[in-house]
N, C-alpha and C positions, 0 to 999 in steps of 0.2 A: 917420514914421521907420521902416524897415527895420530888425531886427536880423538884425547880419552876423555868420558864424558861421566859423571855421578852425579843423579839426584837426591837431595836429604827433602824431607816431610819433619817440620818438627810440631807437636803439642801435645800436650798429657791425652787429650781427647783421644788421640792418635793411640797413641800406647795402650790405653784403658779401654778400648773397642767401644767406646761411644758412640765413635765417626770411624767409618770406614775412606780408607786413606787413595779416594781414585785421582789424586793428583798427580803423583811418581808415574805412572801407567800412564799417561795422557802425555806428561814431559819427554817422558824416556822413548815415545814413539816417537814424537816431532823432531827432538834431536838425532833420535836415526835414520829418518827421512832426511835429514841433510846432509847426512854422511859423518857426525860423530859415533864412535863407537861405546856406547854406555856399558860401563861395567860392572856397577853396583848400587842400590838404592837402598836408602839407610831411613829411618823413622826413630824417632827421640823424642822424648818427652819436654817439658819445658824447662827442667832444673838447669841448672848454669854450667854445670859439670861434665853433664854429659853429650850439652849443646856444642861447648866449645869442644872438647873433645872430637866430636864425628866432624865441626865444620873444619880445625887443623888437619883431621887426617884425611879429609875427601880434597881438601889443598892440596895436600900434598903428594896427593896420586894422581888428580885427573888434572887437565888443562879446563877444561870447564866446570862447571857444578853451579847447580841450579837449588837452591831451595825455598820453600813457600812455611808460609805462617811465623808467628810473631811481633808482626810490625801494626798491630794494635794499639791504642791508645792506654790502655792500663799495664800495671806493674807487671803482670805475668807475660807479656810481651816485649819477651827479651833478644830477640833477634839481633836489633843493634846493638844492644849492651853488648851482646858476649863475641861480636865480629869486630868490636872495638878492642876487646881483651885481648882477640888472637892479633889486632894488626897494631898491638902495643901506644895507642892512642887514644885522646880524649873525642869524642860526639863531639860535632859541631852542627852548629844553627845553620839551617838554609832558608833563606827571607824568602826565598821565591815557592818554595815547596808552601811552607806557612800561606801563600797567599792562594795556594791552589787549593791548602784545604777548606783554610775560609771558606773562601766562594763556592765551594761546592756543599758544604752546608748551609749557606745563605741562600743559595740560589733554590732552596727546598725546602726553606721554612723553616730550619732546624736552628736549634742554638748552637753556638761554637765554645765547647769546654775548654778550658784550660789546660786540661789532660792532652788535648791534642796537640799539643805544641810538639809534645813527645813525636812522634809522627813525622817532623819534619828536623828534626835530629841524626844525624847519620856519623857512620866511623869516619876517622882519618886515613883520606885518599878514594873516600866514595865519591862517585857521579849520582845523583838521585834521578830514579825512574818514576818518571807522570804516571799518576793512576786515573786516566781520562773517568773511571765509570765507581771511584769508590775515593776514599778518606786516606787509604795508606799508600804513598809513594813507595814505591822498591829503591833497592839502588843495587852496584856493581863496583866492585872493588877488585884488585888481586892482591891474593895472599898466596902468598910463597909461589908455587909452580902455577895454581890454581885461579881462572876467572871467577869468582864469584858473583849471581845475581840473584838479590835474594828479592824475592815475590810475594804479594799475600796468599794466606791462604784460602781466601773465599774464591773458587775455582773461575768465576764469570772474572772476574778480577787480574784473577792470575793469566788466566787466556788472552785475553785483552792486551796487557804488557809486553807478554811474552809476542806476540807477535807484531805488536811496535817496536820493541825495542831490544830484545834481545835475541830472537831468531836473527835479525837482520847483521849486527856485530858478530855472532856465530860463524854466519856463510860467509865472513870475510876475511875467517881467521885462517890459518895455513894447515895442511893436515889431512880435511877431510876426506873422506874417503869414498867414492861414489857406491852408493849401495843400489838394490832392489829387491821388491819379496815378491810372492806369488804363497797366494794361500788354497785352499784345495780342502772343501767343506764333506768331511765324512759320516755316515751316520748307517748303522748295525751293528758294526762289529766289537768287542773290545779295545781296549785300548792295548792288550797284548798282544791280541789276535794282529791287528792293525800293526803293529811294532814289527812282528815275527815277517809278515809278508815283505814289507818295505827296509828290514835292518840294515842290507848292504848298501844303502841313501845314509845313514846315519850313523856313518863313522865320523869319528874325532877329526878337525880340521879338516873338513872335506869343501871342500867352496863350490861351488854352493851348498850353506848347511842345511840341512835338511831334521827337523824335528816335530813333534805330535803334541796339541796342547787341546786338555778334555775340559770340559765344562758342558755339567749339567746334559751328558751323554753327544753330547757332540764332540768332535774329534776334528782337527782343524791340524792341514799339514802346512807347515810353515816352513817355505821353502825361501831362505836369503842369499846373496851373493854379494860379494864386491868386486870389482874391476876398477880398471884406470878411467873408466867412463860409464854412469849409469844405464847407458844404452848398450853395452858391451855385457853388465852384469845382468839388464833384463833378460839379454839372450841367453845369458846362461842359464838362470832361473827357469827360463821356458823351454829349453832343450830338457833340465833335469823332470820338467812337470809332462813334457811329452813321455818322460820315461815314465812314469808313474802311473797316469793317468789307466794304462791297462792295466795295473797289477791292482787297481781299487777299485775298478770295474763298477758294478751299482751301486758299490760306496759312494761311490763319489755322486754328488748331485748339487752342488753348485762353486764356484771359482769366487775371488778377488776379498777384498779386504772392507767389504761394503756389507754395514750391516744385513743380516738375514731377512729383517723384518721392510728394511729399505728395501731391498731387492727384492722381495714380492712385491711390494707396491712401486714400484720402477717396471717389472715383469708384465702385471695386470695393465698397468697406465697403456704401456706399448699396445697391449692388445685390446684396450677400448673396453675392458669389463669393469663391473664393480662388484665388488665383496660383501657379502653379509656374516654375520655368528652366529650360533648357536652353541655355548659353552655352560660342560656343568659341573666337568673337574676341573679342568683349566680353571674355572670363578675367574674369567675376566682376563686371565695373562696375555690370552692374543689380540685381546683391542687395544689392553695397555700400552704392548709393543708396536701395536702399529700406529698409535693415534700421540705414541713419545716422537714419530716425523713429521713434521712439517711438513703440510698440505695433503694430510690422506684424507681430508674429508672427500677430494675427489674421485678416491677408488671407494674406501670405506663406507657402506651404507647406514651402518649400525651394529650394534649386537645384542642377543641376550642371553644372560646369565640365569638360566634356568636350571637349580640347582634339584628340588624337589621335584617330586614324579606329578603331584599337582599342576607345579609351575609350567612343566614339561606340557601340557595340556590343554593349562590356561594359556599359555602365550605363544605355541609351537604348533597348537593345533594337533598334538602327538595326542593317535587314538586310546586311553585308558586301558581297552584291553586290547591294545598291542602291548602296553607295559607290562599289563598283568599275564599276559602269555608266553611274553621271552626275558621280562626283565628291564630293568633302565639302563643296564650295562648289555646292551645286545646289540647289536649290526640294524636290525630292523627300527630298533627306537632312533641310533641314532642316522638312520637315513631319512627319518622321518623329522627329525630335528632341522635335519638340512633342508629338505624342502620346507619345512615351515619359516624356517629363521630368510629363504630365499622370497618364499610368496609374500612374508610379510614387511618386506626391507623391499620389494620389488628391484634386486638385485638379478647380476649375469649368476654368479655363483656364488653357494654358500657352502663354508664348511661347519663341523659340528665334532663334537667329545663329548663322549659320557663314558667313566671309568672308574674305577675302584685305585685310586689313591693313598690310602693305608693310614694308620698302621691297621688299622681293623677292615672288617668286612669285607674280606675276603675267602673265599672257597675252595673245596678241591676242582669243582670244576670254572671259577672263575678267580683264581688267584689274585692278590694285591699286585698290581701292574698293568692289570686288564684293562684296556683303553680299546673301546669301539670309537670309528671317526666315520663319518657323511659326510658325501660332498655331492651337491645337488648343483645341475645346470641345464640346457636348455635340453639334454639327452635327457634328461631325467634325475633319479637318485641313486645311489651308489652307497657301501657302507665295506669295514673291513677294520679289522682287528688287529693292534701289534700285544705281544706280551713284555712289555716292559719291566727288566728287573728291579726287584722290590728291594733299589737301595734310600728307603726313605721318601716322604713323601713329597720334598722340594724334587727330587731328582725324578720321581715321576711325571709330575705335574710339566717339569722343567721339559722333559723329551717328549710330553706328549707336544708340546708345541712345536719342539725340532721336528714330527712327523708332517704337522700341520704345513709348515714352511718347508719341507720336501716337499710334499705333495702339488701346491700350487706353481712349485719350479720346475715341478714337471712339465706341465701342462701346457 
């Protein structure tokens, strides 16, 4: 027996692209990390109709099901209300929830509303879930086939639960299925080109499955399997990755499931160097990315965002009429970016972007996509050119950084 897993996301927010919904993605990994097989994740708004709706029918497909949002303290926080309807019973009071949220806004200064009473109200047949680090308790219920634990939706919140108390009941349950993946980070080709070389990997029920998921020109082969033992389907995963690995050749340029931006600075840390920037089409995406990890002040020197050919000057030290003789989108300027953003960060290595971005200003001999990149170190400076296709100007921006984090995993 297989246990089958479905996430639901509910709130109008959700629907109406206000909020972008990265709570399903987050759940739906962790439960196939334990060996549930997730089938489908559903997002609804907060009307009553079409709440109970998705949670009756995700009951009654999956053995688990997980969802977040609506256990707020005001009326359009209907989460209980409508898990009440489907398990044909009245909400009931829990004195000890009640005391937990008390104290949690007592213990911070805050007044305690009456609205929150709400809060520690739950359907018939629920367990209530402590919310150690927020106001809304979860709880877990079965309905029909289906575990139900519903979670909030403020993500730190939801994480938090989910790994007291619901992951743990999860891996106890019978079913699971021992998984493993193996990822395999590619970056030039198409996503067709890429497909066409690797297609005989990516038949139908193949185990280990083998598939290609792009973003923002990166190309990521996700390679899963199951076996009767997670150590039996690693190996399989890595026998199919041994297959692979030659048919992607300089594609491929770096492995596992660890972000890109960690894995440079995991990479650099090992080898005792620190980092500097110099960025002017990027504006900032590669500090951003590295300085969202925790403790890269260690690698990380600094950056700057020298966007104007001024700036480029004032703060880079980039000579004026180097600009004025090849341009700011030239290999010479931005090598000279990298030794500047290097000598003045007194960093091991710097890298550097300067590029034409779009939708304008672009040429026939410098096309929108044109991204020169520097990377300066104790050999010296270095400079070189990709022509990135002009699919808009997030996806340029987006791959000039996938180059950037090639490059240093190279190295």
């Amino acid at each position: 027996m297989t246990l089958v897993g479905e996430v639901l996301a509910t709130g109008d927010e959700l629907i109406h692209g206000a909020l972008f919904d990265t709570n399903s993605k987050f759940l739906a990994g962790e439960l196939e990390r334990l060996g549930v097989e997730v089938r489908r994740l559903t997002v609804t708004g907060d009307a009553p109709g079409p709440m109970r709706a998705a949670i009756a029918e995700a009951c009654g497909r999956a053995d688990v099901v997980v969802a977040t949002g609506g256990l707020g303290p005001t009326l359009d926080d209907r989460m209980r209300d409508v898990v009440a309807e489907v398990a044909g019973g009245p909400l009931w009071f829990d004195e000890a929830s009640w005391r937990q949220v008390q104290d949690w806004l007592l213990n911070r200064g805050r007044p305690v509303p009456d609205s929150n009473r709400r809060q520690a109200m739950f359907p018939p047949g629920a367990q209530p879930i402590a919310n150690p680090i927020g106001t809304a308790p979860g709880f877990a219920v079965t309905l029909g086939r289906g575990r139900l634990f519903a979670l909030p939706g403020v993500p730190r919140e939801m994480k938090a639960m989910l790994a007291a108390s619901v992951l743990p009941e999860v891996a106890a349950m019978p079913g699971l299925t021992p998984l493993a993946q193996q990822w395999l980070r590619v970056l030039g080709p198409s996503e067709a080109a890429l497909g066409e070389r690797i297609e005989r990997f990516m038949v139908a029920d193949r185990n280990p499955a083998v598939g290609i998921t792009a973003s923002g020109g990166l190309l990521t082969v996700r390679i899963v399997g199951t076996a009767k033992s997670a150590e039996v389907a690693a190996a399989a995963c890595e026998a199919t990755a041994a297959e692979l690995r030659p048919l992607l050749g300089d594609w491929l340029f770096a492995e596992g499931a660890v972000d890109l931006p960690e894995l440079v600075l995991q990479r650099l840390r090992a080898q005792g160097r620190t980092l500097a920037l110099a960025e002017s089409c990027t504006g900032g995406l590669i500090a951003k990315a590295l300085t969202d990890v925790a403790g890269s002040s260690d690698v990380l020197m600094g950056g700057i965002v020298a966007y104007s050919n001024a700036s480029k000057t004032a703060l880079l030290s980039v000579p004026a009429e180097l600009v004025a003789a090849h341009g700011a989108v030239s290999e010479p300027v931005a090598a000279a970016m990298a030794a500047g953003a290097r000598a003045r960060f007194a960093a091991d290595v710097a890298v550097a972007t300067t590029g034409i971005a779009g939708p304008g200003g672009g040429s026939p001999q410098k096309p929108v996509g044109t991204v020169c990149f520097g990377l300066a170190d104790a050999a010296g400076a270095r400079a070189w050119t990709a022509r990135i296709p002009d699919l808009g100007r997030t996806f340029v921006r987006d791959r000039a950084v996938f180059e950037v984090w090639r490059e240093l995993l190279r190295r």
